[in-house]
N, C-alpha and C positions, 0 to 999 in steps of 0.2 A: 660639829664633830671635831676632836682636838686631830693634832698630830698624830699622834699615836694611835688613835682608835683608826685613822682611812688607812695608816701602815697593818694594823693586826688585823683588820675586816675580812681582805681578800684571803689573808692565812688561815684565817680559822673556818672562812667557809669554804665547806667542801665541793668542788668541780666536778660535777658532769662529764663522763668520758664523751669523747666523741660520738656521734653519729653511727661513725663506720668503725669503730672498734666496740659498741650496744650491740650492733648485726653479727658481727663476725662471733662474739663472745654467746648471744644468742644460737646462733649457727651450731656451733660448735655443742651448746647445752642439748639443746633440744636433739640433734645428731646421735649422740651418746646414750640420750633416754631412749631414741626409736629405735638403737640400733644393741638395745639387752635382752640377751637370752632366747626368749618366745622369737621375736622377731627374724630373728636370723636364723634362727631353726626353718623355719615356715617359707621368709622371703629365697633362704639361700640353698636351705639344706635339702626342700622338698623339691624343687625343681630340680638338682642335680639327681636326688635319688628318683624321680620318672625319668629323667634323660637316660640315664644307666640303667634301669629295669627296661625302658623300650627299645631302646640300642641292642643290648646286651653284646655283642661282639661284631655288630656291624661298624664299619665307620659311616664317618661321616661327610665324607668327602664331593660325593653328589647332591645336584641342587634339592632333590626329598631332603635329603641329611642336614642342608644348609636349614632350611624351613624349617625342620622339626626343631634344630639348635635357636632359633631366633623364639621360636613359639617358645617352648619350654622358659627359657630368658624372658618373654614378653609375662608369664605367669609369672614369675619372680618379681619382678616389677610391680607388677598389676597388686597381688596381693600387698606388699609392704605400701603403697602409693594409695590405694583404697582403703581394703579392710585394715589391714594393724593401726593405720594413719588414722580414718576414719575413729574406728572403735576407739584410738587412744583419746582424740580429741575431744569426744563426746563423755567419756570419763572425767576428763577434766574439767570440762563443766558443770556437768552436775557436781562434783565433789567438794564445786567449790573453787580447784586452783584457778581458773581463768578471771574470775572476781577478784580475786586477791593479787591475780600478775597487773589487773587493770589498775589497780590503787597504788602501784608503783610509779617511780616516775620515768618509767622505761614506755616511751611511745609507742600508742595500738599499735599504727603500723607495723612497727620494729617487732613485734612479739608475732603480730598477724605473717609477716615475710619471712620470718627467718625461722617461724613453724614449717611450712611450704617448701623453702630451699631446703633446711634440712632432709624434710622427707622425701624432696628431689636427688639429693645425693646419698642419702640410703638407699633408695630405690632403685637406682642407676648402677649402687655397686649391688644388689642384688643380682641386678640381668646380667652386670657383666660376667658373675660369677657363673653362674650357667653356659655364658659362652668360654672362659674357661677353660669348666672342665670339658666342654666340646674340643678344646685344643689339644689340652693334655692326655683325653684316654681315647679321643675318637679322630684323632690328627685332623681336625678342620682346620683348613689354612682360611688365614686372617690375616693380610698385609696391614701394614702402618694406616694405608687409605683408608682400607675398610673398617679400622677400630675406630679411626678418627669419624668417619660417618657412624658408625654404630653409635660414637659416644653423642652425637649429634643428638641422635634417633632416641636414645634412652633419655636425655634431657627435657626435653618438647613432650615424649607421650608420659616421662614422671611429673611435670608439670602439671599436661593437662587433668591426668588423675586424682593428681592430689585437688589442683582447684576446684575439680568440682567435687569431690570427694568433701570437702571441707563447707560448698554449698549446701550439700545432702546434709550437712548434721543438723542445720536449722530446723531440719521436718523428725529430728528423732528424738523423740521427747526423754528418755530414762536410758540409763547406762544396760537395763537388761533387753533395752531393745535395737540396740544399739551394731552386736554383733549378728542377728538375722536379718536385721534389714540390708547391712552391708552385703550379707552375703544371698538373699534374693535379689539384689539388684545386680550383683557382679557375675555370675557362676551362667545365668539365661545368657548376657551379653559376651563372655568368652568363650561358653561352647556354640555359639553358633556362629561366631568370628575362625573359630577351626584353631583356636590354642592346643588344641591336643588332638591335630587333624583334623580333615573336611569330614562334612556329615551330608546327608541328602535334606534338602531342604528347599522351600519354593524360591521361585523368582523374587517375589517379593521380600521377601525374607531377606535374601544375600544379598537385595539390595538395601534393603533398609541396614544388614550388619556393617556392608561399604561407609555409610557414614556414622557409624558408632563410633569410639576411641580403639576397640581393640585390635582389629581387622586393619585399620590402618597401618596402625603401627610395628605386626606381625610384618605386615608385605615389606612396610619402609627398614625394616630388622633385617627382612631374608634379602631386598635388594640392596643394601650395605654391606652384608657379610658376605654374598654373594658375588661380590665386584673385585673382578680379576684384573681389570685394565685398568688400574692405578687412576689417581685421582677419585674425587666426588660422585657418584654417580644414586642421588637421593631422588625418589617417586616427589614430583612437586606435590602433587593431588595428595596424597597421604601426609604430607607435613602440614599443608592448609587443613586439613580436617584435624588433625589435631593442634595448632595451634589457634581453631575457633573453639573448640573447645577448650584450651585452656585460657580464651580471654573470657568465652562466656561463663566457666566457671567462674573464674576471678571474679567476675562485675555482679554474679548474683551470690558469690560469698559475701561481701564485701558492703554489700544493701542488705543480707539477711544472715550476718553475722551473728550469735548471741554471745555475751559474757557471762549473762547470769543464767542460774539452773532454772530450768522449766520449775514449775508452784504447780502442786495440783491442785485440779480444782475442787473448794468442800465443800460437796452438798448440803444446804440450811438443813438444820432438820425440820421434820414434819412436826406443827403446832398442834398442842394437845389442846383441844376442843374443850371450852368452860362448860362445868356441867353446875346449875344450880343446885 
């Protein structure tokens, strides 16, 4: 190789941005597409409008008021973090996009994380928006401690939902099947976790709802917004149960990831019988 060729080599080819500006730029894409139109109608706008239709001119200033503002927010969450998450993901695949991001030279990981974080900080400003407008039309006081535990709280349960959110799409074979599954598996688990109030239901029941993702992180919501004495005051028990589930989501997205779309399967056809 002459002089001139090891001088113009490194010029003309083209560099690989960093690592951490691939996530961040990711980040930011993937953010943008979860966070158009439908989404935020659904994750932001339906939860304020139940908080406002159940309120109606109560405040919210009692710990019922505190819970109900944490629930409502914990739906906000839940929905963008699950179902829109979910359902988008699974479109992607089938259609194709997620085959075509893998042929890039943008690393799995980097596409697989920075799917997940984004839909963690969509999700996160979903709830907060519900708590909000609990501030703005129903005077809940919320000190600096309690945001900062809130924001704690919205992190860890948009986490855990999304990871495993992103598990579940492995078992959902077609894009039309994609928004009923999400929504039989999420809507049994949030109403009897008491997102939209307690219901009567067995012992076993609310016990089995205690370690679900949703119930947790109701309580861990209302005892963050709820905390007057300054400082931290976070349910240990409630952030361990959601932060197993969001490793155990993680580890079985992660093993039963797919890129490519599901192939259906085509039946041979039936051989026509030699007739002499």
């Amino acid at each position: 190789m002459t002089d001139a060729a090891r001088v113009l080599t490194p010029l003309l080819t083209p560099r690989m941005p960093s690592v951490a500006r691939m996530l961040a730029a990711q980040i930011t894409y993937q953010a943008r597409l979860l966070a158009s139109g439908r989404a935020i109608i659904i994750g932001i706008g339906l939860p304020v409008l139940l908080l406002i239709a159940s309120h109606g001119n109560h405040t919210a200033t009692d710990a019922a008021g505190v819970a109900e503002v944490a629930g409502y927010a914990t739906f906000g969450l839940t929905l963008t973090a699950w179902n829109t998450y979910g359902v988008r993901l699974v479109a992607a695949r089938e259609s194709g996009v997620l085959k075509r991001w893998r042929a890039t030279p943008l690393p799995r990981w980097c596409y697989f994380v920075s799917r997940i974080l984004a839909t963690v900080a969509v999700a996160a400003v979903a709830g907060a928006a519900t708590v909000t407008a609990g501030v703005l039309l129903f005077h809940t006081r919320v000190s600096v401690s309690s945001a900062l535990g809130a924001l704690v709280v919205f992190i860890l349960g948009a986490f855990a939902w999304a990871a495993t959110a992103t598990a579940l799409t492995a078992l959902i074979p077609t894009i039309e099947a994609a928004a009923p599954t999400c929504m039989l598996t999420y809507f049994p688990i949030i109403i009897i976790s008491g997102i939209f109030g307690s219901i009567n239901e067995p012992s076993w029941l609310a016990t089995i709802a205690g370690y679900l993702p949703a119930q947790p992180l109701i309580h861990a919501l209302t005892t963050a917004l709820g905390n007057t004495t300054g400082g931290f005051r976070l349910p240990g028990r409630d952030l361990l149960v959601l932060a197993a589930w969001a490793v155990a989501g993680l580890a079985v997205a992660v093993a039963t990831f797919r890129w490519e779309p599901h192939r259906p399967t085509q039946k041979r056809p039936a051989r026509t019988p030699h007739t002499d």
